[in-house]
C-alpha positions in Angstrom: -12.8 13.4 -5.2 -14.2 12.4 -2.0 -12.1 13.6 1.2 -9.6 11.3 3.7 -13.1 10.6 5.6 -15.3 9.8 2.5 -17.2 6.7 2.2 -15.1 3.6 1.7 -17.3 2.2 -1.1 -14.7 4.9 -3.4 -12.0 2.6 -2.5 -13.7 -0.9 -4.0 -11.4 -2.5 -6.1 -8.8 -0.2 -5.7 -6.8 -3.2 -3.4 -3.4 -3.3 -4.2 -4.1 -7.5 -5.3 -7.2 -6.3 -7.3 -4.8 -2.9 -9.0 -2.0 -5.5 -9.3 -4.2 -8.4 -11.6 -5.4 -5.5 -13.5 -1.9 -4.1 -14.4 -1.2 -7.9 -15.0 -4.0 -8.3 -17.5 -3.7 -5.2 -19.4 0.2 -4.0 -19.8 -1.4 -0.7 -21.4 -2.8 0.1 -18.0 0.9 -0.9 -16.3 2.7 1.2 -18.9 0.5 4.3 -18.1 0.5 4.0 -13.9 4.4 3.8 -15.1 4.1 7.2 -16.5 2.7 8.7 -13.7 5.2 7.2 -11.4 7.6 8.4 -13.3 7.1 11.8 -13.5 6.7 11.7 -9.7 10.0 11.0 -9.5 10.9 13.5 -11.7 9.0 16.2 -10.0 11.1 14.9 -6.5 14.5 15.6 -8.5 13.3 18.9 -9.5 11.3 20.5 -7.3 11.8 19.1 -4.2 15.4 20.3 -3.7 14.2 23.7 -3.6 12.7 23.3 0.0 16.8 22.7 1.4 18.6 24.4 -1.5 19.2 27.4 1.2 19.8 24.5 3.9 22.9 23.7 2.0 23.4 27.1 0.1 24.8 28.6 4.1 26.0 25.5 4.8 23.9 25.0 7.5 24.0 21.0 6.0 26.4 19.5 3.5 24.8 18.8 0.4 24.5 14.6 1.4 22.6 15.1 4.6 20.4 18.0 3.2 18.9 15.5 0.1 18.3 12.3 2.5 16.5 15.0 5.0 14.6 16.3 2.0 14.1 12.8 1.1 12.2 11.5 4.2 10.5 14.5 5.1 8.9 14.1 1.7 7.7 10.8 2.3 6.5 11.8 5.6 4.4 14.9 4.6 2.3 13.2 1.4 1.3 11.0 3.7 0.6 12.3 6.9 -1.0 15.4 5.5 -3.0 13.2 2.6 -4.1 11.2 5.5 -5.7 14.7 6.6 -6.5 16.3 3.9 -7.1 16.2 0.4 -7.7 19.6 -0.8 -4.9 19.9 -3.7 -5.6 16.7 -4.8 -9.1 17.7 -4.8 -8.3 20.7 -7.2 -6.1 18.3 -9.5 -8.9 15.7 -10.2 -11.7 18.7 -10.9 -9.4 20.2 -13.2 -10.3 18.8 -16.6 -12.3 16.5 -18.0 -11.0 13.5 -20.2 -14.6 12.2 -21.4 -16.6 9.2 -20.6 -14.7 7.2 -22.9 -12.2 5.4 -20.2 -10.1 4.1 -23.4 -9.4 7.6 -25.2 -9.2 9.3 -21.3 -5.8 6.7 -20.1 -4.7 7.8 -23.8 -4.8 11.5 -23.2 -3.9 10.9 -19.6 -0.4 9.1 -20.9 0.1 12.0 -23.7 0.3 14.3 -20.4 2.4 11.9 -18.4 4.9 12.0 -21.4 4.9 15.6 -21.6 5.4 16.3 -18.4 8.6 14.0 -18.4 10.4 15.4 -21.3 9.8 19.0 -20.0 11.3 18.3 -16.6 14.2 16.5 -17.7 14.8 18.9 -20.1 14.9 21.4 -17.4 16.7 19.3 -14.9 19.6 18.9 -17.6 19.5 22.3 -17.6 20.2 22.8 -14.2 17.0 24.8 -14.3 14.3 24.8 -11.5 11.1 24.4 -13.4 8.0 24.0 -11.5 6.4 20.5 -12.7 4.0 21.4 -10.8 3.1 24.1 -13.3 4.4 21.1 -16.1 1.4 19.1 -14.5 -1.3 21.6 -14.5 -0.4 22.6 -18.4 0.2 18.8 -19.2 -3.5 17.5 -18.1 -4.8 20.8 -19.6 -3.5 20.3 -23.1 -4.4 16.5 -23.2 -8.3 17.4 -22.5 -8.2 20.3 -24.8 -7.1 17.7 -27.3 -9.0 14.7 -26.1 -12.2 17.2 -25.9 -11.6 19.0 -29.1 -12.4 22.4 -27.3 -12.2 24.1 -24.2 -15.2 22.0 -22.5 -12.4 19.6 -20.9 -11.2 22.8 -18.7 -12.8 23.7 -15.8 -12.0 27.3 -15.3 -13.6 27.5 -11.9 -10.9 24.9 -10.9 -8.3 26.4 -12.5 -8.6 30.0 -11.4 -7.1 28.5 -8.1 -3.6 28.2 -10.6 -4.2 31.6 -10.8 -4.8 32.6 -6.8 -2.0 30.3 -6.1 0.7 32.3 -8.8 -0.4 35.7 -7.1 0.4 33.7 -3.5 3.5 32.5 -4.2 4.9 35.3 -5.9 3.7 38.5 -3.9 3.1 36.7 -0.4 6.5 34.8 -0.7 8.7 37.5 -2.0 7.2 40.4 0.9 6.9 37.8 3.6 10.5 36.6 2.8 11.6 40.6 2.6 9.7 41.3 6.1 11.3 38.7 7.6 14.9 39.5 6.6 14.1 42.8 7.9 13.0 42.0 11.0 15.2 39.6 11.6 18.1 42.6 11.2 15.7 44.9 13.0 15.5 42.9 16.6 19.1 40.8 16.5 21.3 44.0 16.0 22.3 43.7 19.6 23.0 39.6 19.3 26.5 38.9 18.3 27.0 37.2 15.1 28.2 33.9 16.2 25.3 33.9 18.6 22.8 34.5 15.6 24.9 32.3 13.7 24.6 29.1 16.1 20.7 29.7 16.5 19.8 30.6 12.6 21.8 27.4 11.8 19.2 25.1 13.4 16.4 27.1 13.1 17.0 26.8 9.6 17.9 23.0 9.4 14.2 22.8 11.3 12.0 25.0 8.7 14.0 23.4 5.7 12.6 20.0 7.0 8.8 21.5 7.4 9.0 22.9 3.8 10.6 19.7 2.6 7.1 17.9 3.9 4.7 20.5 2.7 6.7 20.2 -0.9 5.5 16.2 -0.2 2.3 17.0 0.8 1.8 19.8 -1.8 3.0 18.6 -4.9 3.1 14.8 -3.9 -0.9 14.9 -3.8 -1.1 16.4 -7.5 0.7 13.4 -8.8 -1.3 11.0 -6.0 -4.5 12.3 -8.2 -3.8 11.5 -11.4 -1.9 8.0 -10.4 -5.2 7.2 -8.3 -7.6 8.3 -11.8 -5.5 6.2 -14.3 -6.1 3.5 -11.7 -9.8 3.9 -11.4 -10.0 4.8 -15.4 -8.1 1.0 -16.3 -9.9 -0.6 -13.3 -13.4 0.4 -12.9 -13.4 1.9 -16.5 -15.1 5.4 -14.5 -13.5 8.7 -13.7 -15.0 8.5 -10.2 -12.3 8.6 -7.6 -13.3 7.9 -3.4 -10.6 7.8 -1.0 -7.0 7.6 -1.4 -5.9 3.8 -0.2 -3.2 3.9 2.4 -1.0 1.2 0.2 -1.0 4.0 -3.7 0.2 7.3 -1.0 2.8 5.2 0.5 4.0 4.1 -3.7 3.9 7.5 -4.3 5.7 8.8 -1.6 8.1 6.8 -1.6 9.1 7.4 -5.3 8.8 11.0 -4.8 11.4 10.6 -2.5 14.0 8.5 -4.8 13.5 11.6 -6.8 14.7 13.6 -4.3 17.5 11.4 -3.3 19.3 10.6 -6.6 18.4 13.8 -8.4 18.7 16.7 -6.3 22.1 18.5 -6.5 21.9 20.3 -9.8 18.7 22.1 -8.6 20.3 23.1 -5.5 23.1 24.6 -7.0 21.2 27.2 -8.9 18.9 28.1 -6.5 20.9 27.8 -3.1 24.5 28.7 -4.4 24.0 30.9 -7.6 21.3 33.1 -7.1 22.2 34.4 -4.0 24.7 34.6 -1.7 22.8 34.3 2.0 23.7 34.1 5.3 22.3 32.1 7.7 19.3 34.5 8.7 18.6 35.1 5.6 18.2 31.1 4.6 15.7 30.8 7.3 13.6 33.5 6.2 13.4 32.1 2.9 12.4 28.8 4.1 10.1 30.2 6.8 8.3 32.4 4.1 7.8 29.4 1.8 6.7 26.7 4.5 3.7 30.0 5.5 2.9 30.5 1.9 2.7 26.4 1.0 1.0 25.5 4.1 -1.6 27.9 3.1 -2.3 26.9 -0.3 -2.1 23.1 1.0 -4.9 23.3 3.1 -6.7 25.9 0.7 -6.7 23.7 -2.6 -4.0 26.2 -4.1 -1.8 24.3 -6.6 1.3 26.4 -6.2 4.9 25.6 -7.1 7.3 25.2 -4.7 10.3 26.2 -7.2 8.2 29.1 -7.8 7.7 30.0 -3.6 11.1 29.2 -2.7 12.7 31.0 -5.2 10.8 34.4 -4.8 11.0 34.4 -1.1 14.9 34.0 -1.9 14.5 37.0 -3.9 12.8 38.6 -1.2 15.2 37.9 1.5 17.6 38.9 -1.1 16.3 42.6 -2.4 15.9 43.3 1.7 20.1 43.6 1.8 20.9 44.6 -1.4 18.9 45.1 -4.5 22.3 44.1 -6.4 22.7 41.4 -4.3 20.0 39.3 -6.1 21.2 37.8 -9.7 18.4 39.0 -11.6 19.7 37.9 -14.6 19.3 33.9 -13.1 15.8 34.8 -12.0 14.8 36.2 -15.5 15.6 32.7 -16.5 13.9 31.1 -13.6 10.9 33.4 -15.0 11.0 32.8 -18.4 11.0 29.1 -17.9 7.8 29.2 -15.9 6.0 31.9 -18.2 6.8 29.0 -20.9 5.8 26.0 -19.1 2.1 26.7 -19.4 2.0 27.3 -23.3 4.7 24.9 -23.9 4.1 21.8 -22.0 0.5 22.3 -22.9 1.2 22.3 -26.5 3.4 19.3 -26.4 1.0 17.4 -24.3 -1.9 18.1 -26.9 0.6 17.2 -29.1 1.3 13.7 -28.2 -2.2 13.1 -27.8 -3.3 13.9 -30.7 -0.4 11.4 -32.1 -1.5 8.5 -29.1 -4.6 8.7 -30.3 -4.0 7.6 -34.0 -2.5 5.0 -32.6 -4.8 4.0 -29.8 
C-alpha cells in the first residue's frame, strides 16, 4: 500500500458514487464491507476504552464524559494521523496473501471478518479486554492459511513486526509505566497531596485524550486496510490498494467511534476499577507510558494492542507501590485471553473459510 502522498491513480474508482453502485450491484460485496465495518465497531467497544479506563478508574472523569472524549479523539486521530501516515496500515495489507482469485480472496476475507466478531463479543460479554487487534492479525492469518492451503499466504517478514510490537508493549510499557510512577514519587515528595492531586487530574484527562487518538490512529488504520482491500477486491477485482480516500477514513472513523460510545463501560470496569486501585499520579503514568509506547509503534509499522499497552503499563505503575497491589489473578486472565487469541481466532477464521468456501 502506497503512502498518504502516493500517486492518485491508486484511488481510481475508489469514489464513494463509483464504491456505492458497486455495493448496489453486487449485495455480496455490501454484506462483506458490512463485516468489516462491523468489527470496527466492535474493536471501538473493546479496545478503545482502555486508553481512559484509568481516566475514570481515579475519577479524574465520570464514566459519561470519559467514553464521548474517547469517542472523538478516536475519530480525530485515524484521520489526522492516516492523513500523515500510513505505516500500520502498511504492515496490515502486506500481511498475507489471499490469492489472485478476487472471488475466493472477499470469501476468505469475510471468514476473518466473522471471526473476528464472534471473538470480540465473546470477550466483551465477558467483560474481558481482548486485544482485537491481535483478533485481527490471527483472523486474516487463518483465512489465507486456509484460502492458500499452506503457509505461502503468510508473510513472515511482515509479521515478525506482531512480534517486535508484543516485546514493545509488554517490556517498554510495563518499565516505562514503573519509572514513571517512581519518579513521579521521587520528585513530588515535597508537593502536598492536594496540590499533586489538582495537577495529576488534568494532566491525566490530557494524556487519556492523546492515547484515545493514537488507539484511533493505531488500531483504526488496521481495520481502514482491510475495509479499503475488500473495496478494491469487489471493485477493481485486484488486491492492489493506492491511497486511502478521504470520504472510507472518515466511514471508518466514525464507526470506530460509535463503538466506543455505546460499548465502552464493561471494558473500563475491569481494567480501570478492578485491576487496580490508582491514584491520580499513578493513572497518568499509565496513560503517558501507553501514549510513548503506541506513538512509537504508530509511526514504526508496529501492530500493537492497545488492551495489551494499557494494561501492562497499569501493571507497571501498579508493581512500583506494591507488588500486592496489582490483581494478578485478573491479569493472568487478561494473559491467557491474549496467549489464546492468536491460536484460537486463527483456527476459527480458517474454520469458517473453509465452510464459506463450499458455499461460495
Amino acid at each position: 500500500m502506497k503512502s498518504a502522498g502516493a500517486d492518485e491513480k491508486g484511488c481510481l474508482g475508489m469514489s464513494l458514487d463509483a464504491v456505492m453502485g458497486a455495493v448496489a450491484a453486487d449485495p455480496v460485496l455490501g454484506l462483506i464491507v458490512l463485516l468489516c465495518l462491523g468489527a470496527t465497531v466492535v474493536n471501538g467497544a473493546t479496545d478503545a476504552p482502555n486508553a481512559i479506563a484509568t481516566v475514570v478508574g481515579t475519577r479524574a472523569m465520570g464514566a459519561t464524559p470519559s467514553i464521548i472524549m474517547a469517542a472523538v479523539c478516536n475519530f480525530v486521530g485515524l484521520v489526522l494521523i492516516t492523513l500523515a501516515s500510513t505505516a500500520v496500515a502498511d504492515t496490515i495489507s502486506g500481511m498475507v496473501d489471499f490469492g489472485g482469485d478476487s472471488h475466493a480472496a472477499l470469501v476468505a476475507l469475510a471468514a476473518a471478518m466473522v471471526a473476528i466478531i464472534v471473538w470480540g463479543i465473546a470477550a466483551w460479554g465477558f467483560g474481558i479486554p481482548t486485544s482485537q487487534s491481535h483478533s485481527l492479525i490471527a483472523g486474516i492469518t487463518g483465512a489465507a492459511i486456509a484460502l492458500q492451503g499452506n503457509m505461502d499466504g503468510v508473510n513472515f517478514d511482515q509479521w515478525m513486526k506482531v512480534v517486535y510490537g508484543l516485546v514493545v508493549s509488554t517490556c517498554l510499557g510495563f518499565g516505562l509505566g514503573w519509572l514513571l510512577a517512581r519518579a513521579i514519587r521521587v520528585f513530588c515528595v515535597t508537593v502536598s497531596r492536594t496540590r499533586a492531586n489538582a495537577f495529576f487530574k488534568w494532566a491525566q484527562i490530557i494524556s487519556g485524550a492523546a492515547l484515545a487518538m493514537l488507539h484511533g490512529a493505531q488500531d483504526g488504520q488496521k481495520f481502514l486496510s482491510l475495509t479499503m482491500l475488500a473495496v478494491v477486491l469487489g471493485v477493481t477485482g485486484s488486491a492492489s490498494m493506492g491511497t486511502f480516500p478521504l470520504w472510507m477514513i472518515v466511514l471508518v472513523s466514525l464507526v470506530m467511534s460509535l463503538g466506543t460510545a455505546v460499548g465502552g463501560r464493561k471494558i473500563i470496569k475491569s481494567v480501570g476499577l478492578d485491576m487496580v486501585k490508582m491514584e491520580q499520579y499513578q493513572g497518568f503514568a499509565a496513560c503517558m507510558s501507553a501514549c510513548v509506547c503506541i506513538g512509537l509503534a504508530t509511526f514504526t509499522g508496529m501492530p500493537v494492542s492497545t488492551t495489551h499497552t494499557k494494561t501492562t503499563a497499569i501493571m507497571g505503575v501498579g508493581a512500583e507501590k506494591s507488588v500486592r497491589s496489582v490483581k494478578w489473578n485478573l491479569a493472568g486472565s487478561m494473559v491467557l485471553t491474549w496467549v489464546l487469541t492468536f491460536p484460537g481466532c486463527g483456527a476459527i477464521a480458517f474454520l469458517f473459510t473453509k465452510l464459506f468456501l463450499l458455499w461460495a
